[in-house]
C-alpha positions in Angstrom: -5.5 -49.9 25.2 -6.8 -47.7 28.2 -10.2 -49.2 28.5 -8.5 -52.5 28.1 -6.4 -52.0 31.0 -9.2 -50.5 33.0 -11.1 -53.5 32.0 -8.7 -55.8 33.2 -8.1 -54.0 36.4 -11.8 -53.6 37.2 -12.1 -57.9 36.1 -9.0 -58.2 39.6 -10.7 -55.3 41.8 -14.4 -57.9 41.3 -12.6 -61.0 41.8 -10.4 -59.6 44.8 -6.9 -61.3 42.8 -4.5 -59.0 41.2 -1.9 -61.2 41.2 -2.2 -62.1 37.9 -2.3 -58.6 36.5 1.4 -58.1 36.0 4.9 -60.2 35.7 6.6 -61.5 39.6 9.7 -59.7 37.8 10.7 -57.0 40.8 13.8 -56.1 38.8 11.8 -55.3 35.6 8.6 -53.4 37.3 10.4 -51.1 39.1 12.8 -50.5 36.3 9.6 -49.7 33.8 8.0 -47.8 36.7 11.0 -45.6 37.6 11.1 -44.9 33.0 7.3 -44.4 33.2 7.4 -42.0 36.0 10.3 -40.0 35.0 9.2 -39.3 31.7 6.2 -37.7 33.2 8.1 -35.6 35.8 10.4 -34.3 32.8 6.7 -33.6 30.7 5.3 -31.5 34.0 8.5 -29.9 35.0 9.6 -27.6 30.9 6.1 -27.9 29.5 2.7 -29.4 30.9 1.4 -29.7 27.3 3.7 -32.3 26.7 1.8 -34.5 28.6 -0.3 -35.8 25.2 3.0 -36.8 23.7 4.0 -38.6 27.5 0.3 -40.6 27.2 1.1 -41.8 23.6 4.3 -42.4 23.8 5.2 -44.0 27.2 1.6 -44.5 29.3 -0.3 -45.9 26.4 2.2 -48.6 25.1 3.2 -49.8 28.4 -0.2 -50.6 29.6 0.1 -53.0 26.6 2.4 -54.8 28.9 -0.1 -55.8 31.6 -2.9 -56.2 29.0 -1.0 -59.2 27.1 0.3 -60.8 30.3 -3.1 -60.8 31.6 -4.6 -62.5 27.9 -1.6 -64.8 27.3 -1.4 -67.7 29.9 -0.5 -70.7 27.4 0.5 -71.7 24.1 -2.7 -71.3 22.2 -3.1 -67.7 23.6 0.0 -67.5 22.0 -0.8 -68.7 18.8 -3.9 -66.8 18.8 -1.7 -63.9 18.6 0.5 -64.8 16.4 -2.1 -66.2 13.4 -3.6 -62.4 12.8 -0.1 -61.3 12.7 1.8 -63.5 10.1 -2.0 -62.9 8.1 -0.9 -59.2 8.2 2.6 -60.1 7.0 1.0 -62.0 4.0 -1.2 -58.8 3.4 1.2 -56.6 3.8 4.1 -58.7 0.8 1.3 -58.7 -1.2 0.7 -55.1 -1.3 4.8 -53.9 -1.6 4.2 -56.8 -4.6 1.7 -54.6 -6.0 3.9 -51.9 -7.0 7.3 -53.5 -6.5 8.9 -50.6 -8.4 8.1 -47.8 -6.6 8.0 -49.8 -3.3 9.5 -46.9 -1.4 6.0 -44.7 -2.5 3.8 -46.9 -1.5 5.3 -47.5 2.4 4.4 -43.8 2.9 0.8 -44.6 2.6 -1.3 -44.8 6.3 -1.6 -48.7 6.0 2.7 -49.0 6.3 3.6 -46.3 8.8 6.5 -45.6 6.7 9.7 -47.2 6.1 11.3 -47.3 9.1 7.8 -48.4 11.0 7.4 -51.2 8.8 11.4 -52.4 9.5 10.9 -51.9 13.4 7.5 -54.1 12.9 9.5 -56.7 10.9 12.2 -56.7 13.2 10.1 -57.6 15.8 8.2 -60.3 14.4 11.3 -62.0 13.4 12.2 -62.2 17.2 9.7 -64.9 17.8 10.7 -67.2 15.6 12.6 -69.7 18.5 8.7 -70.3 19.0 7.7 -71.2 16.0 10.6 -73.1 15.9 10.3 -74.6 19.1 6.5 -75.7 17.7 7.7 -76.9 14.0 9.7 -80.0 15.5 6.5 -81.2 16.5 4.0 -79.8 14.4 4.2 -80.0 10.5 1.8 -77.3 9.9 3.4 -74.4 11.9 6.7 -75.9 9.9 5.0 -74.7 6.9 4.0 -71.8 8.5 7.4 -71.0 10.1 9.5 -71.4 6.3 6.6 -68.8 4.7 6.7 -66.3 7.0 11.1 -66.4 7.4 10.4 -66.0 3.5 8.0 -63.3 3.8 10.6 -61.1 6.1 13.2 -61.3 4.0 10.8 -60.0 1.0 9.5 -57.0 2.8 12.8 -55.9 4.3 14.1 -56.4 0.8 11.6 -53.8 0.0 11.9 -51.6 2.8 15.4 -50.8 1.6 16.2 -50.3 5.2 19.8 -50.6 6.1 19.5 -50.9 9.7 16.8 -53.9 9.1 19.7 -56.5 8.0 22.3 -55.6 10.8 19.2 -56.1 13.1 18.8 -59.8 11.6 22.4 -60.5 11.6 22.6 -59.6 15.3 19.2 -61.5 16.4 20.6 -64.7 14.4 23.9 -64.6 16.2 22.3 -64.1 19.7 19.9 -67.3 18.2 22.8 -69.5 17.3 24.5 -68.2 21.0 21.4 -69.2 23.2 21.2 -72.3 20.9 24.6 -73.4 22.1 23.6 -72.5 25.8 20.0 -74.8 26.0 19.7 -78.6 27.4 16.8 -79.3 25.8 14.9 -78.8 22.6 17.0 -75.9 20.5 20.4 -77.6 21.9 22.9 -77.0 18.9 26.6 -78.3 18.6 29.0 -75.5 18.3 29.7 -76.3 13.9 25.7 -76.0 13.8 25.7 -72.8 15.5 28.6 -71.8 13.5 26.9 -73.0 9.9 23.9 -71.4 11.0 25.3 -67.7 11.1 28.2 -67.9 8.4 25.2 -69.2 6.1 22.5 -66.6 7.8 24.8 -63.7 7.6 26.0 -64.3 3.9 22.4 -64.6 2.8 21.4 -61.4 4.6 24.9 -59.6 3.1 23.4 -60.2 -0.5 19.8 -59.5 0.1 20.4 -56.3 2.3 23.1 -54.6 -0.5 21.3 -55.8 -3.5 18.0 -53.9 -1.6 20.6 -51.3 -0.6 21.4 -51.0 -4.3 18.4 -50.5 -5.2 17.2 -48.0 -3.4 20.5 -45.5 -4.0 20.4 -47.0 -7.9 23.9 -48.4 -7.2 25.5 -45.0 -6.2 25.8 -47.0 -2.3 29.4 -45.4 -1.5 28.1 -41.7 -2.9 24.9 -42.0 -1.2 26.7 -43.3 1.9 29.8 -40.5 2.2 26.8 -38.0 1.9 24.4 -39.4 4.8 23.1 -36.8 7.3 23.6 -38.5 10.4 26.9 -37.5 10.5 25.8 -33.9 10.9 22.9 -34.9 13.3 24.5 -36.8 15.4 27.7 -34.8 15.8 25.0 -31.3 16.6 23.0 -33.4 18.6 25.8 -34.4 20.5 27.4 -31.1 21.2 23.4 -29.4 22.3 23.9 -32.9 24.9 27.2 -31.6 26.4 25.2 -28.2 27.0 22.3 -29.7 28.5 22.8 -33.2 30.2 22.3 -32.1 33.7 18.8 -31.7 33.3 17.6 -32.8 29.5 15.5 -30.0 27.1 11.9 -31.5 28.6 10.4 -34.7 27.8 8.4 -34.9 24.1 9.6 -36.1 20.8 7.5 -33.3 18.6 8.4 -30.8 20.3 12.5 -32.0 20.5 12.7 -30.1 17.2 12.0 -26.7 18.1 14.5 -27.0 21.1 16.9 -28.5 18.7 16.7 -25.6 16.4 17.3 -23.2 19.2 20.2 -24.5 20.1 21.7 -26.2 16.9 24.6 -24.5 15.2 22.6 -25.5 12.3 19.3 -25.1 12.6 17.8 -26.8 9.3 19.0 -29.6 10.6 16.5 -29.8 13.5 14.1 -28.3 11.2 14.4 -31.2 8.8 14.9 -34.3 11.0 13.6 -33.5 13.8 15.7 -35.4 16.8 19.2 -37.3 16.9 18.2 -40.3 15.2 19.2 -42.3 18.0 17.4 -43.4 21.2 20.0 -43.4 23.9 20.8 -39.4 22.5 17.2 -38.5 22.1 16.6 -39.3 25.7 19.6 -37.5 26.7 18.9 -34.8 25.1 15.2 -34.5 26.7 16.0 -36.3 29.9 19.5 -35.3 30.3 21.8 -37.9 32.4 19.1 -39.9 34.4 17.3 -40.2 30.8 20.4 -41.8 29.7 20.6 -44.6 32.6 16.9 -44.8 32.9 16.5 -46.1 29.4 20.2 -48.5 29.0 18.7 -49.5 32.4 15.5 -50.3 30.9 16.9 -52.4 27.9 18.9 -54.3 30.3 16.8 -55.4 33.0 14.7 -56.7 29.8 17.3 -58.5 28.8 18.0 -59.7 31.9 14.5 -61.0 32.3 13.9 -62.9 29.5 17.9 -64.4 29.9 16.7 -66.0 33.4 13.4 -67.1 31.9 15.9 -68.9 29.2 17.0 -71.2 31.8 14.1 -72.4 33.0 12.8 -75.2 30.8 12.0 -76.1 27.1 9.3 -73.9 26.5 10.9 -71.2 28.4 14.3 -71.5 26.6 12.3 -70.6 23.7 10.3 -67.8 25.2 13.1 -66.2 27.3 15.1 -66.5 23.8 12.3 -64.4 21.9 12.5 -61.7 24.6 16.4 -61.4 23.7 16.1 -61.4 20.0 13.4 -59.1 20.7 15.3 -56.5 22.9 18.7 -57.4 21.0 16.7 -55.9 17.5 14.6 -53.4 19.1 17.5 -51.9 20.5 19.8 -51.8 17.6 16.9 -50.6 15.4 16.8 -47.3 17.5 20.7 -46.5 17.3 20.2 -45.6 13.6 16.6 -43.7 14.7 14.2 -43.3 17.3 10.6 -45.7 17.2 10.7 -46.2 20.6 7.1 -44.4 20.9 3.7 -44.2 19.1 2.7 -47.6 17.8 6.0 -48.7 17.7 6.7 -48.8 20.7 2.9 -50.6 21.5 4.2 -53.6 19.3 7.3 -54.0 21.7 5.5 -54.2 25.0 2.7 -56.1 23.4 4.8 -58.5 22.6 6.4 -58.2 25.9 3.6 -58.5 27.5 2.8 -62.0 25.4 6.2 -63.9 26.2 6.0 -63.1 30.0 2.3 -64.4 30.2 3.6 -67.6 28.1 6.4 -67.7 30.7 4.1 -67.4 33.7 3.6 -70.9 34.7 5.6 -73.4 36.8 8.9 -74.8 35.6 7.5 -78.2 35.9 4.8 -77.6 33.2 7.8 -76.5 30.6 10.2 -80.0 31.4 10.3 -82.3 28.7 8.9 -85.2 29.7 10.8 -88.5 31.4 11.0 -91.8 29.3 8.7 -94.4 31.4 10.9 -96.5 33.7 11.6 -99.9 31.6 9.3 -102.7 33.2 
């Protein structure tokens, strides 16, 4: 992602234009700039060696931002994204299909990333589906396309026997059936068509996430739930934050645990899971207070982004839609953990990076277009 970057960069430096390197969002740069730099400072100021964990967890991904924006400028950029990525999703339901069984073993080999990688991957696939749906009104092949891969979702979260996954989906469908309410154009809904559309999403995702649910615990659901360790985490986590939220414990996800188990009333806690399972905590915990803000603050002038792109025309009601699905999952999939970082968090500004290139060009090139005049 580096070289690309520096590629990209040197490509604007030759041609003497770099205004097409990143987003005309103000709001949004200096909101990931402020993130981007901060985390640094807090790597530098308790422990230099941090730094590694800082370049592959904040400097790496984000450069993923500028790198997309720069390769996506219409909708076939788009779409030459997208193909490599529903392949992958094919690949990937045909290996949990392998071994559906012992589907849990085989998402801890390298090619998954482990359960909760592969829900944060689905969850933010599903965001663009206002695109593909947005493309199937016209187009009956990416219809096709669009029904296998909302299949294909639902299988592999099936199998993830991720909890968080389905709250994720029931939350992106109701922000869906919201912005559908909101558009004049293409994705306009009436209000019983939004309302149908999550009643009947929701239910389907209530039986599909507690039968995987079920699965997974072997129907003991309430036993396994009274008995989850988040409880303890995040109440230890939280009372090591009243202790240190002036100034955080130092920026670094790895090395979170040791400092947790310093400070832990229980230390086998840290010792075993590492960090406070949630992303807002986590950051408070290394970044104190300012980590806190910087990273709601973060999330929000996303959101905010991609809800003023909505109104913008048809193609950007669709795109500015992804980006809240997007942030809307992405969020809520790090309350319950934290995969805001490694490859994770590459996925999230990649995609990012995708939907603000698609948005880049003039409203007037998004407009549906006016019926001739009658002679």
């Amino acid at each position: 992602m580096l070289l690309a970057a520096l590629a990209i960069v040197l490509r604007c430096f030759l041609q003497r234009n770099a205004s097409g390197l990143f987003p005309e969002r103000p709001l949004l740069l200096a909101v990931t700039g402020w993130w981007v730099l901060c985390t640094l400072v807090w790597s530098f100021l308790f422990e230099p060696a941090t730094v590694g964990e800082w370049k592959r967890d904040v400097l790496t991904p984000v450069l993923a931002l500028p790198v997309y924006y720069t390769l996506t400028r219409t909708r076939d950029d788009f779409f030459i994204w997208l193909w490599p990525l529903l392949a992958g999703l094919v690949l990937l339901t045909l290996f949990l299909l392998n071994d559906p069984t012992d589907a849990m073993e085989s998402m801890r080999q390298p090619w998954y990333g482990g359960v909760g990688s592969l829900a944060t991957w689905l969850v933010a696939l599903a965001a663009l589906a206002p695109l593909m749906i947005l493309e199937s009104k016209t187009n009956p092949r990416i219809r096709g396309m669009m029904w296998m891969a909302l299949v294909l979702l639902l299988v592999c979260a099936y199998f993830t026997m991720n909890r968080t996954v389905w709250i994720c989906f029931a939350a992106m469908l109701s922000v869906y059936a919201a912005g559908t309410l909101l558009t004049p154009h293409t994705l306009r809904a009436s209000p019983a068509q939004a309302v149908v559309t999550v009643l009947a999403g929701i239910g389907v995702l209530v039986v599909l996430g507690f039968s995987s649910v079920q699965h997974r615990f072997e129907n003991q659901v309430l036993a396994k739930v009274e008995h989850d360790p988040r409880g303890q985490i995040l109440s230890q986590s939280l009372a090591v934050a009243q202790n240190e939220y002036r100034a955080g414990l130092g920026f670094g996800i790895d090395t979170l645990r040791e400092r947790l188990m310093q400070r832990m009333a229980d230390p086998s806690i840290a010792d075993h899971y590492g960090h406070a399972h949630n992303v807002v905590l986590n950051y408070t915990l290394q970044v104190g207070l300012i980590g806190t803000v910087t990273i709601l603050t973060l999330m929000a002038s996303l959101a905010w982004t991609f809800a003023v792109i909505r109104s913008r025309g048809v193609l950007l009601e669709a795109v500015g839609l992804c980006g809240l699905l997007l942030v809307t999952g992405i969020f809520l999939r790090n309350m319950t953990d934290d995969f805001f970082n490694r490859h994770n968090a590459l996925f999230f500004w990649a995609i990012t990076g995708m939907l603000l290139g698609l948005a880049r060009t003039t409203k007037a090139e998004h407009e549906p277009p006016h019926p001739d005049p009658a002679p």
